[in-house]
N, C-alpha and C positions, 0 to 999 in steps of 0.2 A: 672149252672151259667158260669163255667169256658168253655164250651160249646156253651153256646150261645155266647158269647166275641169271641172266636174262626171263631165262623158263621161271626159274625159282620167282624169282622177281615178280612177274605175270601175276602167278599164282597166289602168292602174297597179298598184292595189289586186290585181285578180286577177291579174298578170302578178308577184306579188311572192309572192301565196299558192301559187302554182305553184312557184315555187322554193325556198319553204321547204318542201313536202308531198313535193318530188326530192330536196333535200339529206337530209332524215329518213328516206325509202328507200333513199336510196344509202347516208348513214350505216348502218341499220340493215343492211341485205346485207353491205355491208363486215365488222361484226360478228360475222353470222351465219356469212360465209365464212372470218376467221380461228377463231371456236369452232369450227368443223367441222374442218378441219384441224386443231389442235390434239388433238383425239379421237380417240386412236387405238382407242381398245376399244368408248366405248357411242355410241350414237345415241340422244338424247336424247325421245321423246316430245313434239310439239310441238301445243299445245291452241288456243294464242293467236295471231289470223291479222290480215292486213291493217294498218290505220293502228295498233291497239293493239299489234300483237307490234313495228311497227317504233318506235312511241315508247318501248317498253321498250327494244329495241335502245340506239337513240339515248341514251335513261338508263342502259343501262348503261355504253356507250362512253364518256360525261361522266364516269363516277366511276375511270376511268383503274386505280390502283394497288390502290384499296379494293378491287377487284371482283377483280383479278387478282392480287395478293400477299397474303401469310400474314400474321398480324397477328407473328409471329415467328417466319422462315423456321429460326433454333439452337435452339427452344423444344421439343424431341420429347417432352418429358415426357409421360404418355398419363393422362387426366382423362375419370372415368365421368361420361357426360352421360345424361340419362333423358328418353324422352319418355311423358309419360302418357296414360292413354287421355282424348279427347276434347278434346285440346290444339289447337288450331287452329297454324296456323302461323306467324301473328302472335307468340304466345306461344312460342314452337321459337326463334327467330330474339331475340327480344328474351332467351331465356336463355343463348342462344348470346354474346350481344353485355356481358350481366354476366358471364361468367364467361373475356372475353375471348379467344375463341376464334375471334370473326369481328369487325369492326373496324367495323362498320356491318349495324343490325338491317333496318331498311330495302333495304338494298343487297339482302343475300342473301333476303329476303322476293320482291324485286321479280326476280333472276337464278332462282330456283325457278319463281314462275310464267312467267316467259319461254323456261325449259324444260318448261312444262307436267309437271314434276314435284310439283304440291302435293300429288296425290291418292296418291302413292308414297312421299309420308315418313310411315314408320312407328313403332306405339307399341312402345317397348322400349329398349334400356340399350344404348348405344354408349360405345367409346374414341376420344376426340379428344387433338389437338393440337395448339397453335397454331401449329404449323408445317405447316398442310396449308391447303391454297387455301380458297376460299368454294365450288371447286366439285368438290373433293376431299372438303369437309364436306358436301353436297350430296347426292354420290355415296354417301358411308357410309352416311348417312340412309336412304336407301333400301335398298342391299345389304348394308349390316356387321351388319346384328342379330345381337347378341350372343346365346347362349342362356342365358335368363335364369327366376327363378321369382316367383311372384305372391307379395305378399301386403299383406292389408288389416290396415291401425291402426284402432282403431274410437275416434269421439269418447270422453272422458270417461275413457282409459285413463289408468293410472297407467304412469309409467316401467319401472313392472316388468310391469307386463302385455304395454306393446312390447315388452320385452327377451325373455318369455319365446315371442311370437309369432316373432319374429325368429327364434328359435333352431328355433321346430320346424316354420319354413317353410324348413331350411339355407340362411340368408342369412347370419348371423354366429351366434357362441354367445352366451349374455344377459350372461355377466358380463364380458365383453370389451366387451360395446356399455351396462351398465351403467357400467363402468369412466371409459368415453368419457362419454356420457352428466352423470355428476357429476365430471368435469373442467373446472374453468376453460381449460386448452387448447382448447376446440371454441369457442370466446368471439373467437376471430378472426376480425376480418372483416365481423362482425356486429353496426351502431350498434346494434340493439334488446336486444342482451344488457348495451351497456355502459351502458345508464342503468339497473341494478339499483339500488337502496336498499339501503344499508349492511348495512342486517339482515337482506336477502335470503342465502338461501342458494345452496352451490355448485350447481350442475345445471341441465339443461334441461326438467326439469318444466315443461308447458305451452307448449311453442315445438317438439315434437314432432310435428307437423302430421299431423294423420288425414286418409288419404289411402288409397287402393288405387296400391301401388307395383310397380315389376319391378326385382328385382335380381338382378344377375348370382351365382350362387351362391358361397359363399363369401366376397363381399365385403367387407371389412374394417368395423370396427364408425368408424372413421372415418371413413371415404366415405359408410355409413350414415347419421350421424349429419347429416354437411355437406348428403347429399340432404333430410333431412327437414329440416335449418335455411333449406336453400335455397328449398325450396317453402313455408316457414311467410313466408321475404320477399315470396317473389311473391304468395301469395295475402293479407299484410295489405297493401294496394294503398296506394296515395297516397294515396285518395279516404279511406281509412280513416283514417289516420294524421293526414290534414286533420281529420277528423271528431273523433276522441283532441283532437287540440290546439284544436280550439274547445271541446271537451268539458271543457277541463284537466285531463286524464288523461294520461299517459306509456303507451306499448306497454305495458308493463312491470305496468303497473294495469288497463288494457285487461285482457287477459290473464288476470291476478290473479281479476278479477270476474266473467268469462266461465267461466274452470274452475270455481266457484262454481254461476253459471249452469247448466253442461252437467250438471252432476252432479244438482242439485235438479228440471229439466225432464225430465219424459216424455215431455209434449205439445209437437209442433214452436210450437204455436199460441201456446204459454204462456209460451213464452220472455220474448219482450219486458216482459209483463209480472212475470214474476219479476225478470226485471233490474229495473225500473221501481220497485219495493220494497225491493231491497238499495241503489238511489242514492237514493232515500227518505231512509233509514235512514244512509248517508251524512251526508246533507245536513244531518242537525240532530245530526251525532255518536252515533248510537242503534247499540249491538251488531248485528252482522248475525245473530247469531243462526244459524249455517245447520250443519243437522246434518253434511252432507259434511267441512266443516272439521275435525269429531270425528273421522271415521271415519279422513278421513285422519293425522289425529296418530296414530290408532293402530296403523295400518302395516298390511301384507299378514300375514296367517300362514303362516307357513313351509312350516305342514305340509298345509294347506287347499288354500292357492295365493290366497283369496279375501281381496281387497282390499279390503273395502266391506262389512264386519260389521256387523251389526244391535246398533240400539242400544237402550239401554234411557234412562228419563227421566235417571237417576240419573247415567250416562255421560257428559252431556253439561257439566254442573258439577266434574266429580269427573278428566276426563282433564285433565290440567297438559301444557300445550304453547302455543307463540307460534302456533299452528294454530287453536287453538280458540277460535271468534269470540263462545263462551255468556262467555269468560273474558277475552278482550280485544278492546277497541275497532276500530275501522276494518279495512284490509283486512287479512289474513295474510301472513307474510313473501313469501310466495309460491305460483304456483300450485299446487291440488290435485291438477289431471289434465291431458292434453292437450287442449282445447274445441275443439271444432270453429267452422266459416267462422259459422255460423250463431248460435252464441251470440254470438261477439264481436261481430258484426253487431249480434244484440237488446241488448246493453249501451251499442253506439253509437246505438242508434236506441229508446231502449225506449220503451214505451205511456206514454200519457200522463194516470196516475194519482196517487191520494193514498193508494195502500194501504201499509200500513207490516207487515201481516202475510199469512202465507198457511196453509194446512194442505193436505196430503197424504190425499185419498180414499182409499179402498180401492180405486177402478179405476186409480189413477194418474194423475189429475187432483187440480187441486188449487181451495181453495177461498178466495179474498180477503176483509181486513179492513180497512177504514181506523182502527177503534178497538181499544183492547184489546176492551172490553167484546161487540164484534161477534166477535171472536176468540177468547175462552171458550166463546161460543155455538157457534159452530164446532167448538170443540174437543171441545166435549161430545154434538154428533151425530157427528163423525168422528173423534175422537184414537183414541189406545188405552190401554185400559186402564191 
């Protein structure tokens, strides 16, 4: 008896997987047949075959209005979107979905490979809207590339060294994007701008994300600006931010301590533990000491262009500014340069040492002390004169 129920059972079981394996093809064709119709101009390239392209189908038919209406059909306003090189599509889609443009990251991630379109969205500078579908947004991706021109922010720059790259790549002029730049206006939108400290200053020093970008020529030193604050979001990630707040550090010191970082490393290698010296020296309230901090209280030269003048012993007690860490305590109002993914990282994760000092070879390496006294010895095979 108990046998036969079992048989029954069997049959049942596969008499039920049959009907859901028909409803998710029929679903899926149904789909397939109204998107075709609906296209009047492209045929879409199709990659993804059998049970996987009809449970895509099926997923996208479930999401009803998200897959087929605009996140705001009166919304024509037009919003320079960028894709960079080496962006997956995961990342396309999730900047799509912060900057409100498509109503679901997932959705349009998962309608892309179901038109076997991943391998067709391209790196370069589109105009969107939130009033075009998820497969209007789609379509641009692929065909609207805007004509647009390159250029690279290098870690460790100062605000005026972007400004002046900007200008002689014709992306915007520098004092238009310097302008921007030390505006509290560009401070929208952006939690990591509003936990400044008081005594920070106006500007985006240090939240200017080095990056290799593509802008459409001429583009405004605004749109500029919102793309590098928009990429400094994506790339300081959760996992970072988790790491800041177990760390009890704010962005804002992150940041701080990393331009610091970017400035003093040569060596990729050395990072961490350079950082690892200035939380040191932190931890029991001891000056950071760090020559960068000089260079930058003293500014760019006008007439040079060079941002990073050589100093002398005497320079580093003798320049008066809230910069210079030979003359005040903990961190500086704020950052010196732009730091790249890589120092913030070594500040979040630095080596796990007790040096409290370092020195600067002549290869550009540098050489550790946990004492003064190991530190003099140092300084007198490698300082200078």
């Amino acid at each position: 008896m108990a046998r036969a129920f079992r048989t029954i059972l069997l049959a049942l079981t596969t008499v039920l997987t049959l009907v859901v394996v028909v409803a998710i093809l029929g679903a899926s064709f149904m789909y397939v047949r109204r998107s075709a119709n609906e296209r009047s101009v492209h045929d879409y390239k199709i990659t993804a075959d059998g049970i996987e392209r009809a449970l895509l189908g099926l997923y996208l038919k479930a999401q009803g209005d998200v897959a087929a209406e605009p996140v705001d059909p009166s919304d024509d306003e037009q919003l320079l979107f960028v894709i960079e090189p080496g962006e997956s599509l995961t990342s396309v889609s999730l900047k799509l979905e912060e900057m409100n443009l498509i109503a679901d990251a997932e959705v349009f991630r998962r309608m892309v490979q179901y038109h076997g379109a991943d391998s067709d969205i391209q790196v370069g500078t589109y105009m969107l809207a939130r009033s075009m579908t998820m497969e209007q947004i789609m379509e641009k991706l692929q065909r609207g590339l805007l004509p647009s021109e390159t250029v690279s922010i290098l870690e460790g720059w100062r605000m005026e060294q972007v400004a002046k790259a900007l200008e002689a790549g014709g992306i915007t002029d520098a004092a238009s994007f310097l302008a921007m730049a030390t505006s509290s206006d560009a401070y929208v939108y952006w939690p990591f701008l509003e936990a400044r400290p008081e005594n920070a200053p106006v500007g985006l020093e240090g939240f200017l994300f080095p990056d290799t970008y593509q802008f459409v020529a001429n583009t405004s030193a605004e749109d500029v600006v919102q793309i590098m604050l928009r990429n400094f979001d994506w790339r300081f990630s959760e996992d970072l931010r988790l790491k800041a707040e177990q760390a009890g550090m704010s962005v804002y010191q992150v940041v701080v301590l990393a331009s610091i970082v970017e400035r003093e490393a040569m060596i990729p290698e050395e990072r961490p533990v350079i950082a690892s010296v200035f939380l040191n020296r932190l931890a029991i309230d001891m000056p950071l000491q760090a020559d960068p901090t000089v260079q930058y209280a003293i500014g760019c030269n006008q007439e040079t262009g060079d941002c990073w003048p050589q100093l002398l012993r005497d320079d580093l007690n003798s320049v008066v500014s809230p910069y210079n860490t030979y003359l005040n305590p903990g961190l500086p109002p704020g950052p010196i340069c732009n730091p790249g993914l890589a120092s913030i990282e070594a500040v979040l994760s630095p080596a796990d040492t007790r040096y409290l000092y370092f020195l600067a070879k002549p290869d550009g390496s540098h050489v550790f002390a946990e004492t003064y006294e190991e530190h003099l010895e140092n300084d007198a095979r490698y300082g200078q004169p």
